[in-house]
C-alpha positions as CSV (number, residue, x, y, z in Angstrom):
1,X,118.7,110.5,90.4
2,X,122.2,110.2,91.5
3,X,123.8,110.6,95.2
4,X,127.7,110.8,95.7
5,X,129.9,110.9,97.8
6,X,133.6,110.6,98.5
7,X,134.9,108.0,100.9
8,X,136.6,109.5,104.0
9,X,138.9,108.3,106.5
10,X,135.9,107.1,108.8
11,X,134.4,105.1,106.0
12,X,137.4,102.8,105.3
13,X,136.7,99.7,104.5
14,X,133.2,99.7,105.0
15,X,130.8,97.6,103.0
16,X,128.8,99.6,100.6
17,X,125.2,98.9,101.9
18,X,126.9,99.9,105.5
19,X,128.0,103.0,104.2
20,X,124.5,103.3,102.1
21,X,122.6,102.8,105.6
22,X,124.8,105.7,107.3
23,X,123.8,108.4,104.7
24,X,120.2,107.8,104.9
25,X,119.4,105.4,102.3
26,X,116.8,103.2,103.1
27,X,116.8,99.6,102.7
28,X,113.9,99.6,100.2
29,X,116.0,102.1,98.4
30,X,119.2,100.4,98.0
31,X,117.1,97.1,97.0
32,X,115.9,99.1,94.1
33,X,119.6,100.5,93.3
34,X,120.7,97.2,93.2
35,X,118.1,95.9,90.9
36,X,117.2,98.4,88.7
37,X,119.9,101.0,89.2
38,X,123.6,100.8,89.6
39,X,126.0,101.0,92.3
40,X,129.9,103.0,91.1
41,X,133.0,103.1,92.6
42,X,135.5,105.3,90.9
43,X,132.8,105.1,88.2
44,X,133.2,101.3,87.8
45,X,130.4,98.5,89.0
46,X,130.6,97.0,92.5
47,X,128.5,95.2,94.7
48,X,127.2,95.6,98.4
49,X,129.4,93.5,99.8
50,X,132.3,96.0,98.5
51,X,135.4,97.2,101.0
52,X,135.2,101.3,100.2
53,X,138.7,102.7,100.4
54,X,139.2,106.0,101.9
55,X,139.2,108.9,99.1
56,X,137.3,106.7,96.6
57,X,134.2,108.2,94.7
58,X,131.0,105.9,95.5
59,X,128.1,106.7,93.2
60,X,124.8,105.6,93.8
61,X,122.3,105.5,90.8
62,X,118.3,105.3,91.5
63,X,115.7,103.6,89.1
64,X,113.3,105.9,87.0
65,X,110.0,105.9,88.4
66,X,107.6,105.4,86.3
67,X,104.9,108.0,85.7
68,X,101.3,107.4,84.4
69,X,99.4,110.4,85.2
70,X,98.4,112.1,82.2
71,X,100.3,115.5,82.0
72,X,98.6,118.7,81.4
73,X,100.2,122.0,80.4
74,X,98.9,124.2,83.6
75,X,101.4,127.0,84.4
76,X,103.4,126.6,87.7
77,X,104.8,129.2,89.7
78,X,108.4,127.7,90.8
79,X,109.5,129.9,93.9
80,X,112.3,127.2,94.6
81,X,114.3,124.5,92.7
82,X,117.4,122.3,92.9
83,X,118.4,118.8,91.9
84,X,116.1,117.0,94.3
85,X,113.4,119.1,95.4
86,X,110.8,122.1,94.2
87,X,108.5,124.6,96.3
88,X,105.6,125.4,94.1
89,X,103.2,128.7,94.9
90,X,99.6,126.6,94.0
91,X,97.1,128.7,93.5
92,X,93.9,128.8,95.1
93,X,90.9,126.4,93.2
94,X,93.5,124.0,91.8
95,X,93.4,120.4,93.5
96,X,96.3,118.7,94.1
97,X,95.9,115.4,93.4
98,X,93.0,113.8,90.5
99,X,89.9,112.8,92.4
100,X,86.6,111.9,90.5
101,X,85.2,115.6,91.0
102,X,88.6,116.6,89.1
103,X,90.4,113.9,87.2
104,X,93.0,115.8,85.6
105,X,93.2,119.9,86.1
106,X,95.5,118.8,89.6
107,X,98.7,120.1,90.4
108,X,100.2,116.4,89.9
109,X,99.3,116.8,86.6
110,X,100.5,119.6,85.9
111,X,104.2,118.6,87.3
112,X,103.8,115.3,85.3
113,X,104.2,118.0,82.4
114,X,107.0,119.9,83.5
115,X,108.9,116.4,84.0
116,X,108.3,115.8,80.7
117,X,109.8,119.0,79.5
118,X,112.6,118.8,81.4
119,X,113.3,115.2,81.3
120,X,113.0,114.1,84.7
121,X,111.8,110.1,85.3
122,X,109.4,110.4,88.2
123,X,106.3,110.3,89.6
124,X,104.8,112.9,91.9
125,X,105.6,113.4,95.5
126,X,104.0,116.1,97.6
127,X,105.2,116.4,100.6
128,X,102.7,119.4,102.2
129,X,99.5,118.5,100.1
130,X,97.1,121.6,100.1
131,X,93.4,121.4,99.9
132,X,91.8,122.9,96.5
133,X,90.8,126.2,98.0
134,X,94.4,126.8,99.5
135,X,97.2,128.4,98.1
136,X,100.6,129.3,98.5
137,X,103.6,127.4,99.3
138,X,103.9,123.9,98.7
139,X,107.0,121.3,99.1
140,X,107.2,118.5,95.9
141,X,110.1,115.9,96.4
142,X,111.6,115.1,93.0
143,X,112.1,111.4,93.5
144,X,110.5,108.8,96.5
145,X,113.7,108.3,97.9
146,X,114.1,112.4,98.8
147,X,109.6,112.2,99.8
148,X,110.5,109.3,102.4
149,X,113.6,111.3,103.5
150,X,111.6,114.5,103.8
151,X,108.4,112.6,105.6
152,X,110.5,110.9,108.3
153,X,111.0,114.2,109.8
154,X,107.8,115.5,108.8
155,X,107.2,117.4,112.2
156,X,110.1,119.6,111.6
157,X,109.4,121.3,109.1
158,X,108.0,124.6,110.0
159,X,104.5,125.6,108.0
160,X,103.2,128.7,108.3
161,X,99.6,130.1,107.2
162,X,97.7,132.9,107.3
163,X,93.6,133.4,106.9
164,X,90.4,135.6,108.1
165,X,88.5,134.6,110.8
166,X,85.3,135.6,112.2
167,X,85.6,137.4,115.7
168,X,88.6,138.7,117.6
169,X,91.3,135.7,118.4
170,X,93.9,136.2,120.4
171,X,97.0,133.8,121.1
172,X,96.4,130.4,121.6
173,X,97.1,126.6,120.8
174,X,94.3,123.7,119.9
175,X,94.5,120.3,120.8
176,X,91.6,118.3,119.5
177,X,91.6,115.4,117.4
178,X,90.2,115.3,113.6
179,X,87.9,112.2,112.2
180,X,86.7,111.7,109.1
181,X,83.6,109.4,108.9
182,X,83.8,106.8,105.6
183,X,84.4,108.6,102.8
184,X,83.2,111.5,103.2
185,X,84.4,115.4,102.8
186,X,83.8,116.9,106.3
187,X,85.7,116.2,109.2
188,X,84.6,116.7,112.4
189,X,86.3,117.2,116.4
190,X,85.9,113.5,117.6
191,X,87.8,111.2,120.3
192,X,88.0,108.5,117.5
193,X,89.7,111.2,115.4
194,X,93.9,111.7,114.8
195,X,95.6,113.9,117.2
196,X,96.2,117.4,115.7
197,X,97.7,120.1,116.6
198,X,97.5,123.8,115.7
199,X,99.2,126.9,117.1
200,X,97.4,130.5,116.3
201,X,97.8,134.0,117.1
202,X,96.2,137.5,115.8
203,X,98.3,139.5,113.4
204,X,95.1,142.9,112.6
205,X,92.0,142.7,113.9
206,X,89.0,145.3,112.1
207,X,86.3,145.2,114.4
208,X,84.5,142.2,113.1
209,X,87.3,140.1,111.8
210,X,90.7,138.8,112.6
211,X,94.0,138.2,110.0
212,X,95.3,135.2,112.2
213,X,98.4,133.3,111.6
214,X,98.6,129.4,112.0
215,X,101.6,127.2,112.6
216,X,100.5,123.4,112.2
217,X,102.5,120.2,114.1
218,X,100.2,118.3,112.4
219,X,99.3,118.2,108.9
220,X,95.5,116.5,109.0
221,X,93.1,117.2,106.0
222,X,91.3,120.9,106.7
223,X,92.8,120.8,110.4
224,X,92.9,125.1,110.2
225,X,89.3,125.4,109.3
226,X,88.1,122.7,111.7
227,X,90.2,123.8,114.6
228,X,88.8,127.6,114.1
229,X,85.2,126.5,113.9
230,X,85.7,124.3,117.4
231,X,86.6,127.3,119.0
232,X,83.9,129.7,117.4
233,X,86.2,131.4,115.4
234,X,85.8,129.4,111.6
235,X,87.4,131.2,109.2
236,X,85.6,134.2,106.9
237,X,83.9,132.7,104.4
238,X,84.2,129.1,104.7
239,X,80.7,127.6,104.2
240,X,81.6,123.5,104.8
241,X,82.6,124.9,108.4
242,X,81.2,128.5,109.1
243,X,78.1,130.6,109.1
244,X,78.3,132.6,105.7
245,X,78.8,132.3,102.5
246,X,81.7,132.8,100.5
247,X,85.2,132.4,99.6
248,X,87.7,131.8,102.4
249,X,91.5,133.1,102.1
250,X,93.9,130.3,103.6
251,X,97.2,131.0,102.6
252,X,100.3,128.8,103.1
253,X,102.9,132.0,103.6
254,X,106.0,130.4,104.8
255,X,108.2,127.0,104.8
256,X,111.1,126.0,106.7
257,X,113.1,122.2,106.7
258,X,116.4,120.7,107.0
259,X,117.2,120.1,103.6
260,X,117.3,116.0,102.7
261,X,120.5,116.0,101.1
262,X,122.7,119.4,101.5
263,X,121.0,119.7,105.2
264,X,120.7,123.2,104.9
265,X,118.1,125.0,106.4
266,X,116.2,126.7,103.9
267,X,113.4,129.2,104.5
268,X,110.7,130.0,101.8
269,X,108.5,133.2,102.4
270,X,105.6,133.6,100.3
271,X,106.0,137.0,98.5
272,X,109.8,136.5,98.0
273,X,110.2,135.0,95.3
């Protein structure tokens, strides 16, 4: 990965890790730069303790990462892509990450593919990690620079989901905190537990279930389906949390964020792409 940028009037004779500092790389970054990368002024090698002059070209060139997760060729639909980030639509029953129960069907896997196809040098980065039995819209940062970039602002960016739930809900917020106890899969409403926050509100109701919509502040494992269940409303289908049998339907149907480098705002819909 590269990042440029051309000196301005401001920026005169600035040291380069003081300029580096201003645009958001991190200290752990630019160590790395400087020993495995390179640092390029008018495409020539300087050090930190360069003076930039105004109008000059500063180039700053990361370190490959190095990738051994074993890649597997699992189709991926690519809603959104540039030069430092990618939204993936993950289908439902596909993990995200290996785990003993599924060492190597994952979506990480799968991108450890397409970065070999495409000849990108880096390991994988989720930024909004989706449980197995959730699809839709998912954020992956290219390189860990643009993940820690992304996850320092974490909070703002806006994720919207969508799911069945048993009952008639109406509009509401939950505050309770989530724990998980050892190592185990369910998580439970518990003082000892992180504080989580989840906003919902009813888009249909049928008579016996509810199409709710969920925006999260918080991003703890299975925070939807344990939030529902606390308030009697679990979601249709889910059998770790609920009272029947069956196949739930969280979707993850919309993203918003800042982005890392252009600072655009970009909004991804589910459905539009």
């Amino acid at each position: 990965m590269k990042r440029q940028w051309i000196v301005e009037k401001k920026d005169h004779q600035s040291r380069i890790d003081d300029f580096a500092y201003r645009h958001g790389i991190s200290r752990k970054g630019l160590k790395d730069i400087k020993m495995k990368g390179d640092i390029l002024v008018n495409d020539r090698h300087c050090t930190v303790r360069y003076l930039l002059q105004a109008g000059e070209v500063v180039t700053f060139v990361y370190p490959d990462e190095n990738n051994s997760m074993e890649p597997v060729n699992i189709p991926l639909h690519i809603v959104y892509e540039d030069d430092y980030l990618l939204v993936i639509n993950k289908p439902k029953g596909l993990p995200s990450i290996p785990t003993k129960a599924h060492p190597r069907y994952t979506l990480a896997n799968a991108l450890t593919y397409y970065y070999q196809q495409i000849h990108l040098s880096s390991t994988v980065h989720l930024v909004n990690r989706l449980d197995k039995e959730t699809s839709g819209l998912l954020i992956v940062a290219k390189y860990r620079e643009i993940h820690d970039l992304m996850m320092k602002d974490f909070k703002h960016i806006y994720r919207q989901y969508q799911a069945h739930v048993e009952g008639y809900v109406e509009q509401g917020t939950i505050r309770l905190p989530i724990y998980c106890e050892g190592q185990g899969i369910t998580r439970t409403i518990d003082e000892r537990g992180k504080p989580s926050c989840t906003h919902y509100r009813c888009l249909s109701y049928d008579g016996q279930t509810s199409l709710a919509q969920f925006v999260l502040e918080t991003g703890r494992t299975h925070q939807i389906r344990v939030h529902m269940a606390a308030i009697g409303h679990p979601l249709v289908g889910d059998e770790l949390y609920g009272h029947k049998k069956g196949a739930f339907d969280l979707e993850s149907v919309m993203i918003a964020f800042q982005h890392p480098v252009t600072k655009q705002l970009k909004v991804i819909k589910k459905g539009n792409d």
